[in-house]
N, CA, C and O atoms as a Tripos MOL2 file, in Angstrom:
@<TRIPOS>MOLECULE
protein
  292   291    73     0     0
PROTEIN
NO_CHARGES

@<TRIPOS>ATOM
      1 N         -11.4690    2.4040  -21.8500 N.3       1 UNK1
      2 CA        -10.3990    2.7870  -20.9410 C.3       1 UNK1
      3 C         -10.0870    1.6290  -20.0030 C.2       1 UNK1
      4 O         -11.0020    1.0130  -19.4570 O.2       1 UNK1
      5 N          -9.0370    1.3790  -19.8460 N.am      2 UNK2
      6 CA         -8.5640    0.4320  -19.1550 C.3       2 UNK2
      7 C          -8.6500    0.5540  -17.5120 C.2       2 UNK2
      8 O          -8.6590    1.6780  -17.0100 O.2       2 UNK2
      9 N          -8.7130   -0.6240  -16.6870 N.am      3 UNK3
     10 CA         -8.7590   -0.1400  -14.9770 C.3       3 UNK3
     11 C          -7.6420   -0.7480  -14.3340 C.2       3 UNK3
     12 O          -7.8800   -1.7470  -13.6550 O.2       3 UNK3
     13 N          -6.0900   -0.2050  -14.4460 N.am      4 UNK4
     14 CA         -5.3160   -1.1620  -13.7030 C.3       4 UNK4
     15 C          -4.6650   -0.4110  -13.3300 C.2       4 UNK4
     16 O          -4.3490    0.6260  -13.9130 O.2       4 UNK4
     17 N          -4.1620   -0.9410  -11.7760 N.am      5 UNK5
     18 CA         -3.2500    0.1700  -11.1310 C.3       5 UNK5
     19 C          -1.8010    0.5810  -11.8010 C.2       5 UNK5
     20 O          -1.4520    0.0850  -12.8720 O.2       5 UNK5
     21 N          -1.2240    1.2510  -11.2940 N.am      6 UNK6
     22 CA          0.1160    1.8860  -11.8580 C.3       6 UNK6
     23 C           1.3930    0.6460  -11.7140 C.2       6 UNK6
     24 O           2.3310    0.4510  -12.4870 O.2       6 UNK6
     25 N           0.9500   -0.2830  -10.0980 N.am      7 UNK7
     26 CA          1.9750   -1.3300  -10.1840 C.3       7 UNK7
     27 C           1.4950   -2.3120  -11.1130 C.2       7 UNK7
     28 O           2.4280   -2.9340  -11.6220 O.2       7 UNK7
     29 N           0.1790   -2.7180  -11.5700 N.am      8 UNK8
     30 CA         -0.2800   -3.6470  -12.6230 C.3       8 UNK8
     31 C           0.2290   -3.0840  -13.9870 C.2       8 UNK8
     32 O           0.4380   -3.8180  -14.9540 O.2       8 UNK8
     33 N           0.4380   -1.5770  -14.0020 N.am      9 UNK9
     34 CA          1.2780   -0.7560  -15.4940 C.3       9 UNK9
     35 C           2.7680   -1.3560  -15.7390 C.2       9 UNK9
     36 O           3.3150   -1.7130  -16.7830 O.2       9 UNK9
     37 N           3.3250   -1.3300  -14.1010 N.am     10 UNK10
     38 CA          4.9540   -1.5780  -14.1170 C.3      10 UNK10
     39 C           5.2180   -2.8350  -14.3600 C.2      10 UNK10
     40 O           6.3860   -3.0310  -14.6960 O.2      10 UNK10
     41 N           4.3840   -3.9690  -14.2950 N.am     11 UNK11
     42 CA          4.7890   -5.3080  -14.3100 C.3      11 UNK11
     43 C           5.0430   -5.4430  -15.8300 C.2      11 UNK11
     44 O           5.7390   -6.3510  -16.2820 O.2      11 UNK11
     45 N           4.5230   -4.6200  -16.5030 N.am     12 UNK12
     46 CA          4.1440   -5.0670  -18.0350 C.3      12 UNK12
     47 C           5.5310   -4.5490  -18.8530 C.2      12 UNK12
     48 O           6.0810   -4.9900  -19.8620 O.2      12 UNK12
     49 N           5.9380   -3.0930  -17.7110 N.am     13 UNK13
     50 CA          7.5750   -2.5320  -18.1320 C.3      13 UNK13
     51 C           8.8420   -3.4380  -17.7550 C.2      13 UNK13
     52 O           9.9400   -3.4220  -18.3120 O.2      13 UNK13
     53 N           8.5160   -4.0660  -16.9030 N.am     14 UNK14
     54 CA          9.8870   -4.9120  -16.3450 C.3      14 UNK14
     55 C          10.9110   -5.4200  -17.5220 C.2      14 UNK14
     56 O          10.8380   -5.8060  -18.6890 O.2      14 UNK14
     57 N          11.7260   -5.2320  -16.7040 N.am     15 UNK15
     58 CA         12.7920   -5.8470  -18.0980 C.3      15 UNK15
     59 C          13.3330   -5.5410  -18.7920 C.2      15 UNK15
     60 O          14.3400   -6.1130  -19.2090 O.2      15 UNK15
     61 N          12.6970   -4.1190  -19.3400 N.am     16 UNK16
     62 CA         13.4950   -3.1270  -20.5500 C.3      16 UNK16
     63 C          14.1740   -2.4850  -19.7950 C.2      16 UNK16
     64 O          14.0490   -2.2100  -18.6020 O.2      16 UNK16
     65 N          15.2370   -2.1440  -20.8620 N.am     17 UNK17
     66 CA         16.6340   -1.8330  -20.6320 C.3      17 UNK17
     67 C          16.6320   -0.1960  -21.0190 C.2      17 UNK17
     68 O          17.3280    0.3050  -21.9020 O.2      17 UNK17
     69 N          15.4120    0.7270  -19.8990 N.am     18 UNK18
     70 CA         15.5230    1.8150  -19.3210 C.3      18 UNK18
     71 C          15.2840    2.3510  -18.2510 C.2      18 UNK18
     72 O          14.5680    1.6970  -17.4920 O.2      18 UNK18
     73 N          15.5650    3.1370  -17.9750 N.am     19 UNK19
     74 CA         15.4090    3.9090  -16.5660 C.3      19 UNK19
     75 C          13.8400    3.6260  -16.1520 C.2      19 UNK19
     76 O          13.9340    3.2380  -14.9870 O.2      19 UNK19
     77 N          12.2910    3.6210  -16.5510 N.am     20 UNK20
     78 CA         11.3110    3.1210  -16.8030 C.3      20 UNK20
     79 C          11.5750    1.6960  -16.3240 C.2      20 UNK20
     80 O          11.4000    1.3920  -15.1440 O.2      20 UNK20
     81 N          12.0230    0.7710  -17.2940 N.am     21 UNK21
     82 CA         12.4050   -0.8480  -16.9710 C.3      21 UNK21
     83 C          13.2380   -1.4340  -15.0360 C.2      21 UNK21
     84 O          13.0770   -2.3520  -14.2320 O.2      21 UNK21
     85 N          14.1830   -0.0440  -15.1810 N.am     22 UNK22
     86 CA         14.8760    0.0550  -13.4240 C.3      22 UNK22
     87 C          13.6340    0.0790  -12.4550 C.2      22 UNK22
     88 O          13.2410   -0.7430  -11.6270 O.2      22 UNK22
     89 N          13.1080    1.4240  -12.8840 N.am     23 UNK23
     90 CA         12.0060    1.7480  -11.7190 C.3      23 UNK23
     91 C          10.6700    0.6040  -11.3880 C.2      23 UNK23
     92 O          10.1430    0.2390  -10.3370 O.2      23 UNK23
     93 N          10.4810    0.3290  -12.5550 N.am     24 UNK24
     94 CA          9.7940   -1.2120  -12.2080 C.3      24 UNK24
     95 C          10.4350   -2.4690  -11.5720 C.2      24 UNK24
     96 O           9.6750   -3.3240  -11.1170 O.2      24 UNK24
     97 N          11.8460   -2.6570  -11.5020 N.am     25 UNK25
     98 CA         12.2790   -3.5200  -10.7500 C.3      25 UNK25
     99 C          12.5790   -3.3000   -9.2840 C.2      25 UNK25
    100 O          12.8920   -4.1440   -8.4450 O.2      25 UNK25
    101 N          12.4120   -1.9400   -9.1400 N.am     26 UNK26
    102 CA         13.1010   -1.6720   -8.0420 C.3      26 UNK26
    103 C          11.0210   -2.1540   -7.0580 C.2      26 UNK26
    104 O          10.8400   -2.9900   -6.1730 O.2      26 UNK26
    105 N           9.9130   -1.2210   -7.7320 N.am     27 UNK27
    106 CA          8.7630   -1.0630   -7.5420 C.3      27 UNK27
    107 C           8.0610   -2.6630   -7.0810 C.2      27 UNK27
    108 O           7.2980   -2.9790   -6.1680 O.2      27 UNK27
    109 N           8.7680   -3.5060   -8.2560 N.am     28 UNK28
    110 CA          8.5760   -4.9500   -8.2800 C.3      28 UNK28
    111 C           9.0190   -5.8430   -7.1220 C.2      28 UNK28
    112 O           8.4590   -6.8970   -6.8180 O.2      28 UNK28
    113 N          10.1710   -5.2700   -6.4540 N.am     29 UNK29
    114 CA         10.8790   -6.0830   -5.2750 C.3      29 UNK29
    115 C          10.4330   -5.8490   -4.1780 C.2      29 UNK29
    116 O          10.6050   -6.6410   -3.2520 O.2      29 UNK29
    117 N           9.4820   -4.2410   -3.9800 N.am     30 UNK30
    118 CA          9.2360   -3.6430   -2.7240 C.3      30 UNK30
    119 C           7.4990   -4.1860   -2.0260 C.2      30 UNK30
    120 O           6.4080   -3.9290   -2.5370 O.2      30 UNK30
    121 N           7.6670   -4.6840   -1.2200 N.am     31 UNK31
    122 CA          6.7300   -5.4650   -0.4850 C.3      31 UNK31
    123 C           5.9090   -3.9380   -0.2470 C.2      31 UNK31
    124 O           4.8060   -3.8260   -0.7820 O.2      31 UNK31
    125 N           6.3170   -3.0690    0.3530 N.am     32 UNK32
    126 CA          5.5020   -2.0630    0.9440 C.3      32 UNK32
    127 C           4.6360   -0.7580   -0.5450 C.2      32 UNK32
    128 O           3.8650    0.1480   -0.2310 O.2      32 UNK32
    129 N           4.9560   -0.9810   -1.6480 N.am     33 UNK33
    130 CA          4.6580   -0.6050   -2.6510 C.3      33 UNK33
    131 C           3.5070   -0.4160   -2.4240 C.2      33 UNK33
    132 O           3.0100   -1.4160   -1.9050 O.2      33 UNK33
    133 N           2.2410    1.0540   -2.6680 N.am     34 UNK34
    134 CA          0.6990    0.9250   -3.0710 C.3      34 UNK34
    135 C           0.4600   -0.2690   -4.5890 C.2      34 UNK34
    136 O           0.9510   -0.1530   -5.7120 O.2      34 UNK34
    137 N          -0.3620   -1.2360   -4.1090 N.am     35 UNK35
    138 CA         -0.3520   -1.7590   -5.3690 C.3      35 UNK35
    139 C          -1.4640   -1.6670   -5.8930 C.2      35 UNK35
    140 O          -1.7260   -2.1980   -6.9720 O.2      35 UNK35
    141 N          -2.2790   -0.9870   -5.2200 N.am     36 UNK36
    142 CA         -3.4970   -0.7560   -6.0170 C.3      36 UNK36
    143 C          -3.6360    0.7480   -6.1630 C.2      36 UNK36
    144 O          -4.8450    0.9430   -6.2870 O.2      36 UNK36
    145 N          -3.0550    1.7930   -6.2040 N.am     37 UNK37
    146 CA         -2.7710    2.8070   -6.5390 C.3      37 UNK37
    147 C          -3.2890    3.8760   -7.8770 C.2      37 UNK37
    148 O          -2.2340    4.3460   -8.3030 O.2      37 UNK37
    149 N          -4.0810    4.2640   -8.4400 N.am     38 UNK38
    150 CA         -4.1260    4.6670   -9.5500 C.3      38 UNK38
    151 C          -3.8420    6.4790   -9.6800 C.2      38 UNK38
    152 O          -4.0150    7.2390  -10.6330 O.2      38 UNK38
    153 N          -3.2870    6.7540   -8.1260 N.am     39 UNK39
    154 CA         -3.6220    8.1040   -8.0010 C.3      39 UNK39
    155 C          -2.0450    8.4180   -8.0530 C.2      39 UNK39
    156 O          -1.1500    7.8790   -7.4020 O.2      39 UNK39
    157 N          -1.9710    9.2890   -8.8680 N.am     40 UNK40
    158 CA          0.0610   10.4490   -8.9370 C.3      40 UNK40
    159 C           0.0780   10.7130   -7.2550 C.2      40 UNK40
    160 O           1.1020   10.1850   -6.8220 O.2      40 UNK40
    161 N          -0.6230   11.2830   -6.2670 N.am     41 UNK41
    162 CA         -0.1940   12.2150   -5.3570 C.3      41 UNK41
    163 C           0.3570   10.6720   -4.3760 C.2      41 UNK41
    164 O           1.4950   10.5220   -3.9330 O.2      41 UNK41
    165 N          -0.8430    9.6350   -4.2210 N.am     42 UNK42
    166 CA         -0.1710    8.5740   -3.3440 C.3      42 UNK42
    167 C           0.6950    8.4570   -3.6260 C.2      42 UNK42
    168 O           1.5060    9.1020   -2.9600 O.2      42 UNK42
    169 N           1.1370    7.8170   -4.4850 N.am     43 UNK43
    170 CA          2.4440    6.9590   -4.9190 C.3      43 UNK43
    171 C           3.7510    7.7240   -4.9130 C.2      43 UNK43
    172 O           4.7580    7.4590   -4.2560 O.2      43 UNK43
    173 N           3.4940    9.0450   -6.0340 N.am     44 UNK44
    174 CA          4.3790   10.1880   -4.9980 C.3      44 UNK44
    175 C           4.9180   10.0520   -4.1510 C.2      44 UNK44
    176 O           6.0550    9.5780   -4.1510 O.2      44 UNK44
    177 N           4.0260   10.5750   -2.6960 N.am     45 UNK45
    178 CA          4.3760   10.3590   -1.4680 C.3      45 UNK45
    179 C           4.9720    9.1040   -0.9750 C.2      45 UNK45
    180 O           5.8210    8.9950   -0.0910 O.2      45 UNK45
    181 N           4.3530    8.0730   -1.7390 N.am     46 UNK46
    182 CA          5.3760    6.8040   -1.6540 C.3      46 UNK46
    183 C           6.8090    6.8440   -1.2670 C.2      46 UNK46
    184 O           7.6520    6.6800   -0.3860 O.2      46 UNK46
    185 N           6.4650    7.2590   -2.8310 N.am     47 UNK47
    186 CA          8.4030    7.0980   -3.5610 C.3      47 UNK47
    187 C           9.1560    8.8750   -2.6550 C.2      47 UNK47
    188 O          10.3850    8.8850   -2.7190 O.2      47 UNK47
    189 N           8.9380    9.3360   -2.3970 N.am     48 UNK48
    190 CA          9.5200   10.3250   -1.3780 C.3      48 UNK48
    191 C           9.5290   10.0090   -0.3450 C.2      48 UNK48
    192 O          10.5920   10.2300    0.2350 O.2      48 UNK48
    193 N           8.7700    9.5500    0.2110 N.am     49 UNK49
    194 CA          8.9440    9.2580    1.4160 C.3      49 UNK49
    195 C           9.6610    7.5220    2.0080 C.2      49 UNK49
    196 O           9.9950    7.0500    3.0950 O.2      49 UNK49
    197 N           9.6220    7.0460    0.6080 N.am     50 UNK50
    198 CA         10.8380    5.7990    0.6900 C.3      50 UNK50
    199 C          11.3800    5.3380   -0.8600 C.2      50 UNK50
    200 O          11.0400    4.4060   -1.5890 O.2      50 UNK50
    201 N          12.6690    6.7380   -1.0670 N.am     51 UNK51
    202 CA         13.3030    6.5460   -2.1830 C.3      51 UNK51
    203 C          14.0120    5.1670   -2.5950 C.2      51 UNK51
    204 O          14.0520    4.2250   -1.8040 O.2      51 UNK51
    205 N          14.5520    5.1070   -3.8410 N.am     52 UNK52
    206 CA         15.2240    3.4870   -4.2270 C.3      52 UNK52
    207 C          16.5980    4.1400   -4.8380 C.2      52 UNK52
    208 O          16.6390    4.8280   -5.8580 O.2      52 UNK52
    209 N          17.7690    3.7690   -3.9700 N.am     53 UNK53
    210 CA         18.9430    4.0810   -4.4260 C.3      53 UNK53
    211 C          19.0030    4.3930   -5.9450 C.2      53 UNK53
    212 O          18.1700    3.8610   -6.6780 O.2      53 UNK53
    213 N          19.6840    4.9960   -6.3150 N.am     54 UNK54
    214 CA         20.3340    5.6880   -7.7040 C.3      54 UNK54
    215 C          18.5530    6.0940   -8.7790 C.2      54 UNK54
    216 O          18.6420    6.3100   -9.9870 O.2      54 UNK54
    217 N          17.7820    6.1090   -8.3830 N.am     55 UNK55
    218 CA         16.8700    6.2580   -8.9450 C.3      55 UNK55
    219 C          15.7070    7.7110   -8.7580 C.2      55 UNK55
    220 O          14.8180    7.8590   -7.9200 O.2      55 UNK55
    221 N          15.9720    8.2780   -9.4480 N.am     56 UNK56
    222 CA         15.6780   10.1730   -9.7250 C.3      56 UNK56
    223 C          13.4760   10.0740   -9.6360 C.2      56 UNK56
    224 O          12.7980    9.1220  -10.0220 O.2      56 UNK56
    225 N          13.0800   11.0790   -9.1610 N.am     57 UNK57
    226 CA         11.5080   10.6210   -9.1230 C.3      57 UNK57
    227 C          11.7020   11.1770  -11.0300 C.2      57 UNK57
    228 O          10.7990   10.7390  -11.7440 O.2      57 UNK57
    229 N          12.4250   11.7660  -11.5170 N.am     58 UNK58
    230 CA         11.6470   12.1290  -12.7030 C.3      58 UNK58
    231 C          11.1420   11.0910  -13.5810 C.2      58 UNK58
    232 O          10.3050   11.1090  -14.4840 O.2      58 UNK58
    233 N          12.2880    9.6610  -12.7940 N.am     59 UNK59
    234 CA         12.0950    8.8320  -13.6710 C.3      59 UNK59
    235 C          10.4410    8.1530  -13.3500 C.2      59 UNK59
    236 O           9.8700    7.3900  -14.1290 O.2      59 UNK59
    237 N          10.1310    8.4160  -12.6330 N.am     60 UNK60
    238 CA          8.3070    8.1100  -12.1260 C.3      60 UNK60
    239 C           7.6680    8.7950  -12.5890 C.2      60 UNK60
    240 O           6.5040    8.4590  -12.8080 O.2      60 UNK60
    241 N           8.1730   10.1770  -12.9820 N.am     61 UNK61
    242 CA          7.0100   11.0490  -13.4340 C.3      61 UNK61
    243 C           6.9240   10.9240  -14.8700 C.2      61 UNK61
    244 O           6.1120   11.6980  -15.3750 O.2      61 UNK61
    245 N           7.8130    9.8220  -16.0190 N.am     62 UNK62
    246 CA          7.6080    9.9270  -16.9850 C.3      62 UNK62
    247 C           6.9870    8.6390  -16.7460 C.2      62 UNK62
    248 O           5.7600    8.6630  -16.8450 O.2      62 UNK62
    249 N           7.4690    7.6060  -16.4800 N.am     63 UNK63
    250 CA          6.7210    6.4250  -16.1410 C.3      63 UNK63
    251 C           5.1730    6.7330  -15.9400 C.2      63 UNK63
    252 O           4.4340    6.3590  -16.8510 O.2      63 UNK63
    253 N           4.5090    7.4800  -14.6690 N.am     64 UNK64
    254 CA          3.2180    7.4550  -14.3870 C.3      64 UNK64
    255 C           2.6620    8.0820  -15.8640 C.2      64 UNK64
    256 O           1.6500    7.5760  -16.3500 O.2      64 UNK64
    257 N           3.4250    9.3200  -16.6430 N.am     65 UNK65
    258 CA          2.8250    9.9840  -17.7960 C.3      65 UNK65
    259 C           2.5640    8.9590  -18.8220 C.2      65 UNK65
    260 O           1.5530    8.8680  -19.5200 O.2      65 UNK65
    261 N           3.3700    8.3680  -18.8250 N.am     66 UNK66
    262 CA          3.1570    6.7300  -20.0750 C.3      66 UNK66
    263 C           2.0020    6.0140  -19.3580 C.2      66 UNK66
    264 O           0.9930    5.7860  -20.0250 O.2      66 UNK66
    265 N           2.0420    5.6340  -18.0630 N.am     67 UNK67
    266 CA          0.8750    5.0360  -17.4210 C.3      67 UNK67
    267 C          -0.5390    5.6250  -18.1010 C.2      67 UNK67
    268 O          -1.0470    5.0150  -19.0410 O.2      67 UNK67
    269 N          -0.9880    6.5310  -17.7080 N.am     68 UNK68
    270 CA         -2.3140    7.4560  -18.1430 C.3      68 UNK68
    271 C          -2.0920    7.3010  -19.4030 C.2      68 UNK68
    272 O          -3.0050    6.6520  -19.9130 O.2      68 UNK68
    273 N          -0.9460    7.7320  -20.4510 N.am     69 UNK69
    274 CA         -1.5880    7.5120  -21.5430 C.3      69 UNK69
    275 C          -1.8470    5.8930  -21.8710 C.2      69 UNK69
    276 O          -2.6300    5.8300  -22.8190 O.2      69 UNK69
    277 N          -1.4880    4.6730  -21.4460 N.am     70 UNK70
    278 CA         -1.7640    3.6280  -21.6300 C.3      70 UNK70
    279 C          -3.1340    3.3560  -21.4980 C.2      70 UNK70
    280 O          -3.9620    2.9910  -22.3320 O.2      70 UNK70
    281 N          -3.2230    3.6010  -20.2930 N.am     71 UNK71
    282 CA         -5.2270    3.4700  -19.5660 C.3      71 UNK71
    283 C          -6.0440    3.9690  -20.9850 C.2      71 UNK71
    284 O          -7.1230    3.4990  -21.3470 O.2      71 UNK71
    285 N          -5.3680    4.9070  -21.6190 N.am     72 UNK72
    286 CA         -6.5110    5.6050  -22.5690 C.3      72 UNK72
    287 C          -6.7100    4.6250  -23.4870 C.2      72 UNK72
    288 O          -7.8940    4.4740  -23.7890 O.2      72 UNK72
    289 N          -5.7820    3.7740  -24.1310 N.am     73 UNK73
    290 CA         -5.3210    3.1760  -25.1280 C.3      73 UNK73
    291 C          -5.5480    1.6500  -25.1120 C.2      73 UNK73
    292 O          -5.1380    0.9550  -26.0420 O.2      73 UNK73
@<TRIPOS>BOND
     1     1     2 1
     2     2     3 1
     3     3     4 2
     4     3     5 am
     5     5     6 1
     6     6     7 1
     7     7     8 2
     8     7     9 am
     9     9    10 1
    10    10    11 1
    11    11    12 2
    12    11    13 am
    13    13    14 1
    14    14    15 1
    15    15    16 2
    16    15    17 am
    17    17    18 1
    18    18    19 1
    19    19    20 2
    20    19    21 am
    21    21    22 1
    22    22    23 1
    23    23    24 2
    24    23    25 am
    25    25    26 1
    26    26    27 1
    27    27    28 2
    28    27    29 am
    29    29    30 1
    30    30    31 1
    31    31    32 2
    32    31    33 am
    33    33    34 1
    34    34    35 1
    35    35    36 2
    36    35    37 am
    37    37    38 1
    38    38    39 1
    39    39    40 2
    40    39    41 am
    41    41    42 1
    42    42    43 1
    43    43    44 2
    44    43    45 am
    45    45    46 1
    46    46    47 1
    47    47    48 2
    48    47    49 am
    49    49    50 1
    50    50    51 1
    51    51    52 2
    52    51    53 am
    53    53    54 1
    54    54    55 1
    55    55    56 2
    56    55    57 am
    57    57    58 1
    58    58    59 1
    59    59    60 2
    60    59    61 am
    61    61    62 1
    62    62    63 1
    63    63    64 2
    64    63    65 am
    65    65    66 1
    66    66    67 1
    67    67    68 2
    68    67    69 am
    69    69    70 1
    70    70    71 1
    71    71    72 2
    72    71    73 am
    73    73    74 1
    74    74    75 1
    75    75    76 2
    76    75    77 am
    77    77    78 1
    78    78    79 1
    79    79    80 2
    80    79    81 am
    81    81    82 1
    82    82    83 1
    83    83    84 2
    84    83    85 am
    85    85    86 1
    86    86    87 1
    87    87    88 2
    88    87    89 am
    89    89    90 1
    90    90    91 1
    91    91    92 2
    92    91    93 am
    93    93    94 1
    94    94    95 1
    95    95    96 2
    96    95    97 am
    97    97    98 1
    98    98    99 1
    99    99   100 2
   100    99   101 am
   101   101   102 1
   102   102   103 1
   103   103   104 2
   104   103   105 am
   105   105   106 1
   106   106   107 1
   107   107   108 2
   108   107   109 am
   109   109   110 1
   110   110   111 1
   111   111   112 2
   112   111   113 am
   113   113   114 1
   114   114   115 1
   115   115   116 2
   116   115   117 am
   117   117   118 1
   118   118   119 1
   119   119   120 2
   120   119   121 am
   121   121   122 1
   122   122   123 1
   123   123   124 2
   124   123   125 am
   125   125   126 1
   126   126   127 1
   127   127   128 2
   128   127   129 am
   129   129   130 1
   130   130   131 1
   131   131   132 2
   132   131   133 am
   133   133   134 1
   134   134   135 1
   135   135   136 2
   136   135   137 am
   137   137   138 1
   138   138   139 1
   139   139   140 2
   140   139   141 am
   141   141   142 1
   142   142   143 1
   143   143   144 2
   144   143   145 am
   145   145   146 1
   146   146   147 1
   147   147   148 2
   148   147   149 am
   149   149   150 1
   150   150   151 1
   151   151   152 2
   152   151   153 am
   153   153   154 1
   154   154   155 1
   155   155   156 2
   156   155   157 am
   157   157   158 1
   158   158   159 1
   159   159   160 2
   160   159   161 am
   161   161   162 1
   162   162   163 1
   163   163   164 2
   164   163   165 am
   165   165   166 1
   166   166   167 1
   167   167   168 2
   168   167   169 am
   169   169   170 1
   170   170   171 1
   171   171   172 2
   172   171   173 am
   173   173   174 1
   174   174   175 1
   175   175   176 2
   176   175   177 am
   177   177   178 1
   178   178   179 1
   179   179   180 2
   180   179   181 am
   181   181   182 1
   182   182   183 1
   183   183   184 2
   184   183   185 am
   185   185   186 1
   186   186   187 1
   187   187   188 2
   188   187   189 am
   189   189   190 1
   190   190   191 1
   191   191   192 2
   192   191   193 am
   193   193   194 1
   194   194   195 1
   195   195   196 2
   196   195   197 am
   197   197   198 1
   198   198   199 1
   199   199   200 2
   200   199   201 am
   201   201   202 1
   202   202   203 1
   203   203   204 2
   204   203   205 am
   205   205   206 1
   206   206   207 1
   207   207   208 2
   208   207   209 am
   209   209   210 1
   210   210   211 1
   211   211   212 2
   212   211   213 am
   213   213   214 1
   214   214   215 1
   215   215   216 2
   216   215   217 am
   217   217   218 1
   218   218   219 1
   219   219   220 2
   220   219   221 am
   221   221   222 1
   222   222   223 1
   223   223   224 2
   224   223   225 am
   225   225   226 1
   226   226   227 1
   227   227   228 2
   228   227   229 am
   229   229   230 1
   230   230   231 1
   231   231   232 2
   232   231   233 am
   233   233   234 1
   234   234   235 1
   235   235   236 2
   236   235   237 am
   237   237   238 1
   238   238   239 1
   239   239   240 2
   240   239   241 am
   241   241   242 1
   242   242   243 1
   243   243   244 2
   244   243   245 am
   245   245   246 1
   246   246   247 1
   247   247   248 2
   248   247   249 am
   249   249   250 1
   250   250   251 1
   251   251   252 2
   252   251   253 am
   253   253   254 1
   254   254   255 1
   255   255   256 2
   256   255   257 am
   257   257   258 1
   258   258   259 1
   259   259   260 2
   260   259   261 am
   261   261   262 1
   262   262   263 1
   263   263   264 2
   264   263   265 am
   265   265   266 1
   266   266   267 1
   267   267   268 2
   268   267   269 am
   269   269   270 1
   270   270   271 1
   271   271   272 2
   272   271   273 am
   273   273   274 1
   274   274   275 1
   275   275   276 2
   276   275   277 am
   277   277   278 1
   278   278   279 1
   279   279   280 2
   280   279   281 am
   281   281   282 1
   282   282   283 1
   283   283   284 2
   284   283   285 am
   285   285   286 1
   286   286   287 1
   287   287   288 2
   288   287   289 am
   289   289   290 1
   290   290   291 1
   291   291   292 2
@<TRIPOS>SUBSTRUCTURE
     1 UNK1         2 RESIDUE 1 A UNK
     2 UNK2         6 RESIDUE 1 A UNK
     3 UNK3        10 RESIDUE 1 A UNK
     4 UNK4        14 RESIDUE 1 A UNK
     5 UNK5        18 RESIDUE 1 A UNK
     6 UNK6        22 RESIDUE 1 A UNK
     7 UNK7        26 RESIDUE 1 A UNK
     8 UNK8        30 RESIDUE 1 A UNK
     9 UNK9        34 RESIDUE 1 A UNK
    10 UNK10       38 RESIDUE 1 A UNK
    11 UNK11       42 RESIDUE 1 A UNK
    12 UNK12       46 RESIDUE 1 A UNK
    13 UNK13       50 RESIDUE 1 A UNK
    14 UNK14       54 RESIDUE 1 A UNK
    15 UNK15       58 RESIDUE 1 A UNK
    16 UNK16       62 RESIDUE 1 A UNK
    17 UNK17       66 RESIDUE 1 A UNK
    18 UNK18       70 RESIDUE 1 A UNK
    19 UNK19       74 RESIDUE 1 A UNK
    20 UNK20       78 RESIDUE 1 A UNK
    21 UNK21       82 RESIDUE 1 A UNK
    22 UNK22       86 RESIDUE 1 A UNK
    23 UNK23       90 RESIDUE 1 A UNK
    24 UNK24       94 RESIDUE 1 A UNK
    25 UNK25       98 RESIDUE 1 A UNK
    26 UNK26      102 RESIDUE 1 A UNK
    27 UNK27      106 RESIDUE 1 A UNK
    28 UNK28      110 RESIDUE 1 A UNK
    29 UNK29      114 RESIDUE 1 A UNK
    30 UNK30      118 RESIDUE 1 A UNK
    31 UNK31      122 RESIDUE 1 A UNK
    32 UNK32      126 RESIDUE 1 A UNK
    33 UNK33      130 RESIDUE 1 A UNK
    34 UNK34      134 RESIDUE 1 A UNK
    35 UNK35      138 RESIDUE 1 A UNK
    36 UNK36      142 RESIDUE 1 A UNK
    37 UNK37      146 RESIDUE 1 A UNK
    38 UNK38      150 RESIDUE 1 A UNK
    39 UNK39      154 RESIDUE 1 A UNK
    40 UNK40      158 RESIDUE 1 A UNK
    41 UNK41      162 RESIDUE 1 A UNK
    42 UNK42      166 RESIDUE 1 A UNK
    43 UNK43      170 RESIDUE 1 A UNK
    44 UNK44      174 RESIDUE 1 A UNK
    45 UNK45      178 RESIDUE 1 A UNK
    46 UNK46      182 RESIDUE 1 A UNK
    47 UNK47      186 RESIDUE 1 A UNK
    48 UNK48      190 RESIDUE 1 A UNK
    49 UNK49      194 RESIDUE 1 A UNK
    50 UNK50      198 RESIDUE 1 A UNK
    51 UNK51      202 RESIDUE 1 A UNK
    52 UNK52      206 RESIDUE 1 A UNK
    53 UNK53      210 RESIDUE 1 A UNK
    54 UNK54      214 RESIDUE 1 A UNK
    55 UNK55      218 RESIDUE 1 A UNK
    56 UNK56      222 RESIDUE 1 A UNK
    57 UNK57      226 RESIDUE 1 A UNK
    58 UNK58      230 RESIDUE 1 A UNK
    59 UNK59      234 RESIDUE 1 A UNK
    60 UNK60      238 RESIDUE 1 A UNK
    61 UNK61      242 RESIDUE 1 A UNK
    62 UNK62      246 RESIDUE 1 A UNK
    63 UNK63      250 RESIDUE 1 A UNK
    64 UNK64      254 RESIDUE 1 A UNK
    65 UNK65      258 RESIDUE 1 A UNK
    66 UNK66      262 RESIDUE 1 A UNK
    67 UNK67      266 RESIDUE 1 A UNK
    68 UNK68      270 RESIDUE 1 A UNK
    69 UNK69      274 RESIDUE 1 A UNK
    70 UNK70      278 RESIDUE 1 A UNK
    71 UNK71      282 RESIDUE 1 A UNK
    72 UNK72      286 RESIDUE 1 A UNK
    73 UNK73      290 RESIDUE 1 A UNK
């Protein structure tokens, strides 16, 4: 099983040309980001409590679901 946080997950998404690929750029630019994070409820609270224009949390909640299954893999 792998040990890397969720922003060490997003660096690896950057770039692709999906909603996934957005949310990592937006995640990527933000200085105040948890970057060592491995937990859903922090980061959550993150991203609610400092949303990124045009960008929906569902798109995090499929993102973090790809995250976990990555760690396994």
């Amino acid at each position: 099983m792998k040990n890397h946080s969720f922003y060490q997950y997003m660096k690896i998404r950057k770039g692709e040309n999906s909603p996934i690929g957005g949310l990592a750029e937006h995640i990527l630019k933000d200085p105040m980001f948890p970057k060592y994070s491995t937990e859903y409820p922090e980061v959550t609270e993150y991203l609610e409590n400092n949303p990124y224009e045009d960008m929906p949390l569902s798109h995090f909640d499929t993102a973090f679901d790809d995250y976990l299954n990555w760690l396994q893999h």
